[in-house]
N, C-alpha and C positions, 0 to 999 in steps of 0.2 A: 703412554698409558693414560697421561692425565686428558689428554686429546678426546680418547677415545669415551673416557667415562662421563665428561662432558656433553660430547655427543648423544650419548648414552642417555642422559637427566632430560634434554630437549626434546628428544624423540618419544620418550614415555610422559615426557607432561603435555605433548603437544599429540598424544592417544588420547590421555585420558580424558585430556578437555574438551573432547570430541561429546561426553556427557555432562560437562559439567558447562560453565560460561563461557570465562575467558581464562586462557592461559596464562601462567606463570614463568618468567625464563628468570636463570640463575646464572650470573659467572662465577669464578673466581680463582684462588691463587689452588683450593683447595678444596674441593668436596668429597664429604662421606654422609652416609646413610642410606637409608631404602627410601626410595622417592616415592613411592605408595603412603609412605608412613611420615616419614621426619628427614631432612636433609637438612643438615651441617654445612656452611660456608664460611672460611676463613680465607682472609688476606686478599684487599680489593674487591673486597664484594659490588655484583651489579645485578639490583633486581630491578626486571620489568614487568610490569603489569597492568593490564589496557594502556592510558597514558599516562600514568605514574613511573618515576626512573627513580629507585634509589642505592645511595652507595655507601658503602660501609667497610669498617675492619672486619664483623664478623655478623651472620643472621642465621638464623633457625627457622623453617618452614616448617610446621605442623600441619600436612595438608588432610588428617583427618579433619581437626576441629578450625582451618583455615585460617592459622594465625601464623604472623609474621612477624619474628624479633629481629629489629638490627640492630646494632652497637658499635659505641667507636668511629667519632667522625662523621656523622650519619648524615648526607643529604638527600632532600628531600625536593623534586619537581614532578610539579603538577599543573599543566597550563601556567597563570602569571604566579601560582606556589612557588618559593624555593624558600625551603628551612634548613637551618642549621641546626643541631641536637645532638648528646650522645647516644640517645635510645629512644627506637619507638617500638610501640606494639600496635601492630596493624591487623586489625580482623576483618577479613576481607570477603566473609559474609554480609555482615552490618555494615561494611564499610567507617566502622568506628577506629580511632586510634587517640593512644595515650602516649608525649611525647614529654623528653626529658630533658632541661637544662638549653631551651631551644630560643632563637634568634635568625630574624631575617624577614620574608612578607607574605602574607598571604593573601594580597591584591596589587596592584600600582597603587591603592591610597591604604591600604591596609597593612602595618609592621609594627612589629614587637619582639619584647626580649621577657623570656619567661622564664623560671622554675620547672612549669609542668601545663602542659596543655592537651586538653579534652579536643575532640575532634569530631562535634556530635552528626553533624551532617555534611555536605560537602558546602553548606553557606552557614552553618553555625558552629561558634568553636568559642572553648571557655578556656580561661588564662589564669593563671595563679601565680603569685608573687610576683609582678611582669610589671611592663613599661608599654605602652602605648603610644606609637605615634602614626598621622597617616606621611609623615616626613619622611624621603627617601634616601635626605641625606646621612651619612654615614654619623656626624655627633647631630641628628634633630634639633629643628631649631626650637619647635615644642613638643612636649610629651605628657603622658598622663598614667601617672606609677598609682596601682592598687593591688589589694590582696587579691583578689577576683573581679575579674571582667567578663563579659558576656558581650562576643562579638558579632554582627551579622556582615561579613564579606561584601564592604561596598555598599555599605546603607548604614547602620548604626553601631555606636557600641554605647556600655553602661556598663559603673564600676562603684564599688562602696570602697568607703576611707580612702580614699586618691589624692593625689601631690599634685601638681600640677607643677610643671617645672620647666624651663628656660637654658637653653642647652647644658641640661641635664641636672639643672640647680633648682631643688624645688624652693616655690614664690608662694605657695599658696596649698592650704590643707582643707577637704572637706569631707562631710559621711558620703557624700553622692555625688555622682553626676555622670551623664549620658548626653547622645549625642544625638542626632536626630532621631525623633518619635517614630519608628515607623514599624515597630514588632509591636512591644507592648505599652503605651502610656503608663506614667507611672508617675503618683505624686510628689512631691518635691520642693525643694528651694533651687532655683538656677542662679546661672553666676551674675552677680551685682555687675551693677553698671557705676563707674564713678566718673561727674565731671567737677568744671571749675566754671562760675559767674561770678563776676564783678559785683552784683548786688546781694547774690544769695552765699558765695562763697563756696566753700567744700560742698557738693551733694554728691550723697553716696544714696543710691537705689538698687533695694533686694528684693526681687521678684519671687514670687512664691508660685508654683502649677498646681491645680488639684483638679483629679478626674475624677467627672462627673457620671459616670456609667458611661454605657457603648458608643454613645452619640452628645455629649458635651463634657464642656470643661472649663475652666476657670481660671484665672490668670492675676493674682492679686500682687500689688505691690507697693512697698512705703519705701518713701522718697524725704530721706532727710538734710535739709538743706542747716548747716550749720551756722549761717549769718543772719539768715531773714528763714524764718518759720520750718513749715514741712507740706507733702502734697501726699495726697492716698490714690490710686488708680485702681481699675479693675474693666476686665475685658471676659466677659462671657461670651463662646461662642458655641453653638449647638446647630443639630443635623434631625429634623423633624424627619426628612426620605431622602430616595437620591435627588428630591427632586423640589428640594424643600430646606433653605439654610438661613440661618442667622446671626447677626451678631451684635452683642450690647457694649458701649463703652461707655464710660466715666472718668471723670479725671478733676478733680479738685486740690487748690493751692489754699493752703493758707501761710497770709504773710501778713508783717505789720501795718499795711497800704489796706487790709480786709480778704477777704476771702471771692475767688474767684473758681469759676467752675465749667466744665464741657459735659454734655451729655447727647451721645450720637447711636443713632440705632438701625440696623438697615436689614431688610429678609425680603427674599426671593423665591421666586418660587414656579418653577416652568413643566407645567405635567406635562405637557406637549408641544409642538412645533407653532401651536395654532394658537396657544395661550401662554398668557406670562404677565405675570404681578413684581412689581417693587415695592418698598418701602424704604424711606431714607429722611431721617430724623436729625436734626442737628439743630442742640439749646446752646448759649453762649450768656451766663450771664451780663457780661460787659465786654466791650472792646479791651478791655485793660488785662483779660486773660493773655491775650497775647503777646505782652509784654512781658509776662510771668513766665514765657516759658522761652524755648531755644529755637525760634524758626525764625527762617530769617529767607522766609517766600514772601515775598513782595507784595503778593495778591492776598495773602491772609492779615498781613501786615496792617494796609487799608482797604479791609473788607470793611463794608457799610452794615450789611445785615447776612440774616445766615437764613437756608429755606430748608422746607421739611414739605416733603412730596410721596405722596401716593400714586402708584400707576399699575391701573389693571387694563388689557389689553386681550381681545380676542378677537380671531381671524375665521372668518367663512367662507363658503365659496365664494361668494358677490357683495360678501358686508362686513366691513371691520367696527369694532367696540370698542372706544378708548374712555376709560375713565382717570382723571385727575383731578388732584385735590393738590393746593399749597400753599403753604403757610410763611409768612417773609416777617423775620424777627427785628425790624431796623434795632443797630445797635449805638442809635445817635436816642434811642428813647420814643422816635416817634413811631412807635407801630400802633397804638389811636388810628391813626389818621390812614395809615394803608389799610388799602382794601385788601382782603385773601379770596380766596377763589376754592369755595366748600359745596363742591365739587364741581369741576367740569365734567360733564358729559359729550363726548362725540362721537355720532353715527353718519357710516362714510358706506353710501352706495355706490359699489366699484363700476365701471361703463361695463353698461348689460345689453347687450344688440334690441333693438326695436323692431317688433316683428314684421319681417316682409320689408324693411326698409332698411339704406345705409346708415343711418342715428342710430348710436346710442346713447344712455340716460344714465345720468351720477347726479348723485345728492351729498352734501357735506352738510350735517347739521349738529348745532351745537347748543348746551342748556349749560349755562353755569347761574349761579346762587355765589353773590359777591356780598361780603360782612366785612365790617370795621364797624370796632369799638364805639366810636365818636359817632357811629350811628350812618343814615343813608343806604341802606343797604336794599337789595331784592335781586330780581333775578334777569336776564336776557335767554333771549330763545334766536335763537340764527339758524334756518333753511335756504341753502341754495342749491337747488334745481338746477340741471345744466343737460343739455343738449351738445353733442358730438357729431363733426361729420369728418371723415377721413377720404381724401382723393389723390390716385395718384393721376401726376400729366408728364410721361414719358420719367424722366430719371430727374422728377419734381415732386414732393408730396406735400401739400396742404390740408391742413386742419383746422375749422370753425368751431366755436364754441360761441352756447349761447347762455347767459344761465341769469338769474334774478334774484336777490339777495332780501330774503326775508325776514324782519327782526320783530320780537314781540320783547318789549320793556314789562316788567312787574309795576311801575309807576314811571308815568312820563311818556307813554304813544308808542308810536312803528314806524319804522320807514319799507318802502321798497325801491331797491335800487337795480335798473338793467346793466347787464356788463356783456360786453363780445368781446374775444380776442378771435388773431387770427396768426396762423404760424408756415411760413412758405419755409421748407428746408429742401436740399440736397449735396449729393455729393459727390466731388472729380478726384480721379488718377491720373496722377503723372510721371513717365518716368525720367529722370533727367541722364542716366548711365546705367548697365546692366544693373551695377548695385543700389543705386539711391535713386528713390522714387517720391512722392510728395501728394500728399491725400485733403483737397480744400473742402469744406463743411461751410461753406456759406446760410444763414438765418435770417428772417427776415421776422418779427412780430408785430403785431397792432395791435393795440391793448384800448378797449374804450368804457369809460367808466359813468354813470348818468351821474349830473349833479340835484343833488337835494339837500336842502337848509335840513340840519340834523338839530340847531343850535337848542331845543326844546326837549331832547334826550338825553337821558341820567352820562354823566360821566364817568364809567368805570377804569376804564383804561384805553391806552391809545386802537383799540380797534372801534371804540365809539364813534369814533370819526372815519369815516370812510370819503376821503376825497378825490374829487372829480378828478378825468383821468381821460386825454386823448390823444394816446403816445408812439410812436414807432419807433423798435428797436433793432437796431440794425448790427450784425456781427459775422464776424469770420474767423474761424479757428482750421488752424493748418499741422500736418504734422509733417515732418521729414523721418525716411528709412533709411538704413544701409543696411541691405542682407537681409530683411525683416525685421531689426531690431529697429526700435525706436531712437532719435539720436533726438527730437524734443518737439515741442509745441508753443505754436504761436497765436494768441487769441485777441482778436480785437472786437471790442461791441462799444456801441454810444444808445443815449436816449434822446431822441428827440419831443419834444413837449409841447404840441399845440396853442394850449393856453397858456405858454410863457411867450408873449408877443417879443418880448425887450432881450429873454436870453432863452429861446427854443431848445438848443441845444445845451443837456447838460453835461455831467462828467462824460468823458471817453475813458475807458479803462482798455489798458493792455497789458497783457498775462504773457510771461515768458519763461519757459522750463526748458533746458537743454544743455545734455551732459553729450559734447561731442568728440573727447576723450574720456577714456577709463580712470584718468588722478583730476577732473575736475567740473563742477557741475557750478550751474547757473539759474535761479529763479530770481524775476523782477515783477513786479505789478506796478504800473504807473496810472493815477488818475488824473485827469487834463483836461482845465476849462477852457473852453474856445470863448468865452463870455470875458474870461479875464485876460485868457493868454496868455496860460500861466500854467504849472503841477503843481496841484495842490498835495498831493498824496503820492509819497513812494515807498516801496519796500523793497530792498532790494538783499540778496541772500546771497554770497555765492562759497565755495570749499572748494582747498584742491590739495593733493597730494604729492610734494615730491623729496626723495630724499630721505625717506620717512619719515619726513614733518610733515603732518597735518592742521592748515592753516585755513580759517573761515571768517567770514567777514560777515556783517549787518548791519544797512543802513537805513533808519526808518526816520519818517517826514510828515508830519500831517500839518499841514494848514490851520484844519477847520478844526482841531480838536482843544478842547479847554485852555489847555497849556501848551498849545502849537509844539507838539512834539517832536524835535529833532535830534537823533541821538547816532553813535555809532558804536557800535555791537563789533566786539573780535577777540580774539580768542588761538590759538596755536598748542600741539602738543608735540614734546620733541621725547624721543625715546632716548635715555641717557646708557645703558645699556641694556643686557636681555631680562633685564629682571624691575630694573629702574626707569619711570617717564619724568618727565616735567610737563606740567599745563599752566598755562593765563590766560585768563582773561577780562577784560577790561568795558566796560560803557561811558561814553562820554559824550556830553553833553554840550551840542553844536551849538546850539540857542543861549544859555549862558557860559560857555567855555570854560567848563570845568570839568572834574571827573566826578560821575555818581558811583557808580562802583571797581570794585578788582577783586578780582581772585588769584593766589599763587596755591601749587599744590604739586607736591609729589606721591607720586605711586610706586607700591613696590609690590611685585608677585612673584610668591616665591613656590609655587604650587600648593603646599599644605594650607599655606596663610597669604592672601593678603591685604594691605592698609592702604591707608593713603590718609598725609598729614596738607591741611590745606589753613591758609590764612585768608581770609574775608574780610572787606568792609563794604558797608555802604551809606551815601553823603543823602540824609532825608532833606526834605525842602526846609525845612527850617536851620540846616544849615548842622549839623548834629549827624555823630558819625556812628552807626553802629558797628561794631566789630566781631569778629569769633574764630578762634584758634579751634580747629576741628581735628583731634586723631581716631579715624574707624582703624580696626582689624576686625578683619573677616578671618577665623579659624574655620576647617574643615571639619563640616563633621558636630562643630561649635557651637557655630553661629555668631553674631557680629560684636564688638564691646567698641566702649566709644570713650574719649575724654573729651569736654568741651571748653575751652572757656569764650567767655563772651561779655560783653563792656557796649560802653557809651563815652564818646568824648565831645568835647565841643572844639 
């Protein structure tokens, strides 16, 4: 009997939904009612609907007003949905539902344990008395407990009075906090950052957000350093179109040494494919900022000056626009003495066919206005004209150029200088077995440049000098296939030099890239005087993979450089299991045999979250070691928090 009235509930819900959506199906241990009206299930109940499955002790279907109660046990799947709960109310018009006492996830990064939860859309859902984590582990490693939360399924959430707490231990209380900005901006205090210095001690830093209307915002934060002073920052960025952005920063330290300060500025802006402006602003009151803070890049470290650059740029059919301007802050004090360049101008006539004839005509010409303080300033003007001819001879193509270099000084004369070059290219297939075949590019150039005494024209910068030039350059670049893929390339070129009677020839360079298995790859550049008989210049790179260790090496050599630099570069990451690596790596120091730097550093990822705790030093020329204990965590959802500490030894 119970078979038959089963059958019975399918058959007329699977009529009626002939006018309405989608159908509804019922099991269970036990049905009563009028299925037009209201049906009753008890005992293992299974409802489905489109692809929602859920199961229960007992449900009520209301299919006038298309509500759906279950109770008792209640689960709940829906794609990567699955809830646990005693009671939901499902209305299956709105697709709205209110659940009760519920626990489990409503994405792969999204779960929670709630009281009562709102179900306003199928990507929005609000939580009450609940726990938050995107952790899938069964005790979370982090969570975030508040009285309401407001989630968006796989993108953001945000919650007032929240814990914040450490498998399951709340560490921390605040009115707010949210997770990535991506529904509504919304102003605020986000979560401090705390590290540790050797000089300043405790700093604790509490970053403030405030939104600025639809298209900017504001980022302020005080940075209070407990040994040596405090630092104030602020970061404005704003959205003029889609096609038009920018952003301001500031960043000033005060400490007992004086006050030191950054201020960098940078907006773009691209209406179209054919045009495009920058700006990029960077003040540094002293070098000594950068001892005030935690970087520990090399290149910032002993940066000499800082530049601040304008560039507008526009494209035509046959003629390009470039304007620049830029400004070089030396931070040894002398900027007197450098020249800036307010503004460069260049107009670039792209090769335009010459009618009725094989030439075609390009111009590159340039106006810059060069100023310094200490005075000497005015202007240069450069036009060069050039003439093109393009020929092929069978599977050989050669190219002439003829052009003349024309400079106007604001005080101090002109020159005009002739230049030709000349370019013979082509290129062979080979194959050496069905699969690997071999592709040679042989080049051949002549470059010839007129000599003329400039010694009576203003010195602005090194293209004042334009020196003489009567050069052949000779090169070949090869590639090797298997199957079509590339397996590397081989390049060789030299310069030969006319006017160097005593050493003609100078560096030879050869370039080597080639990965001829899948765990390990190989780049070398070697430069090689035949004058001396010697390599002056190496670099050489190479990685390979086995085991899963990942192990890479670097060894660079420069002769002719200030401090004839000889070093070796290496480095290794070993995966300790699925969640934990180990890395190092190390420079050292061929020329004086010592070590400059090392790094050790573990990683852990653990899905929701991960860190990575690293120790650093580095040996400066004077013999002085800098240091810094670094721990990041990346939380999901988060965003990243750090502790530093960082030192000086001798």
């Amino acid at each position: 009997m119970r078979k038959f009235f089963l059958t019975a509930v399918f058959l007329l819900m699977g009529v009626n939904a002939l006018s309405s959506e989608i159908p509804i199906h019922i099991t269970a241990d036990r049905l009563s009612g009028n299925v037009n009206e209201k049906v009753v299930a008890e005992g293992k109940t299974i409802i489905t609907y489109d692809d929602v499955v859920i199961t229960g002790d007992k449900a009520t279907y209301d299919r006038k007003n298309g509500l759906l109660k279950v109770s008792g046990n209640v689960v709940i799947k829906e794609g990567e949905v699955e809830l646990h709960c005693q009671n939901i109310v499902y209305n299956l018009n709105t697709k709205k539902a209110v659940l009760e006492q519920v626990s489990g996830r409503l994405s792969l990064t999204d779960y929670l344990k709630a009281d009562r939860v709102e179900r306003i859309s199928e990507e929005k859902w609000i939580a009450y008395d609940g726990e938050y984590t995107p952790c899938s582990h069964t005790c979370p490693d982090w969570s975030v407990g508040a009285r309401k939360f407001n989630i968006l399924i796989g993108k953001s959430f945000k919650g007032k009075w929240i814990s914040f707490r450490i498998k399951e231990i709340p560490v921390l209380v605040a009115p707010y906090l949210s997770g990535p900005i991506v529904e509504k901006r919304t102003s605020g205090f986000l979560f401090p950052r705390i590290s540790y210095r050797s000089d300043d001690g405790l700093v604790y830093k509490q970053p403030f957000y405030l939104v600025l209307g639809r298209s900017a915002d504001l980022t302020l934060a005080y940075e209070k350093r407990f040994r040596n002073g405090n630092a104030q920052s602020g970061e404005f960025r704003y959205v003029l179109s889609k096609d038009s952005k920018g952003d301001i920063y500031f960043y000033k330290i005060d400490r007992k040494e004086g006050k030191d300060w950054k201020l960098s500025f940078s907006h773009s802006f691209s209406p179209s494919d054919f045009f495009y402006g920058r700006s990029d602003i960077e003040l540094i009151n002293s070098r000594r900022f950068f001892k005030s803070t935690d970087t520990f890049n090399i290149e910032e470290k002993t940066k000499q000056y800082t530049k601040s650059d304008l560039t507008v740029s526009k494209l035509w059919k046959h003629f390009i626009l470039n304007i620049n301007a830029v400004y070089l802050n030396n931070l040894d004090g002398s900027t007197d003495t450098v020249y800036q360049r307010f503004p460069t101008v260049n107009f670039y006539l792209l090769d335009v066919p010459i009618w009725k004839t094989p030439f075609t005509l390009s111009a590159d010409s340039e106006l810059t206005y060069f100023y310094r303080k200490a005075g000497n300033s005015g202007y240069r003007f450069n036009i060069e004209p050039a003439v093109r001819y393009s020929k092929f001879f069978g599977r050989f193509k050669n190219t002439a150029k003829w052009a003349i270099l024309l400079t106007k000084y604001q005080h101090g004369g002109k020159r005009n200088i002739f230049k030709f070059s000349n370019v013979l290219t082509t290129d062979f297939h080979s194959s050496i077995s069905n699969d690997i075949s071999l592709s040679f590019n042989p080049e051949l150039q002549f470059h010839f440049i007129e000599n003329e005494n400039q010694s009576n024209n203003p010195f602005y910068d090194d293209s004042d000098r334009v020196e003489k030039e009567k050069a052949l350059i000779p090169s070949l670049t090869t590639y090797i296939y298997k199957s079509g893929k590339s397996l590397g390339r081989l390049s060789l070129s030299g310069f030969y030099n006319f006017y160097n009677k005593e050493n003609p020839w100078n560096l030879w360079k050869l370039d080597i890239d080639t990965s001829p298995f899948s765990w390990f790859h190989l780049e070398e550049t070697i430069y090689y005087s035949p004058y001396n008989n010697e390599i002056r210049r190496t670099n050489t790179f190479l990685s390979t993979k086995l085991l899963k260790v990942s192990v890479w090496l670097n060894h660079y050599y420069d002769f002719d450089s200030v401090l004839n630099a000889n070093y070796l570069r290496w480095g290794l990451s070993l995966p300790i299991n699925k969640i934990v690596s180990f890395s190092y790596q190390q420079r050292y120091d061929l020329k004086l045999s010592e070590d400059r730097e090392r790094e050790y550093g573990f990683s852990v990822n653990r899905g929701c979250w991960n860190g990575r705790l690293s120790y650093r030093w580095v040996r400066n020329y004077d013999n002085t070691i800098d240091y810094q204990i670094l721990l990041t965590i990346n939380l999901v959802k988060l965003g990243n928090y750090g502790y530093t500490f960082t030192g000086k030894k001798k």
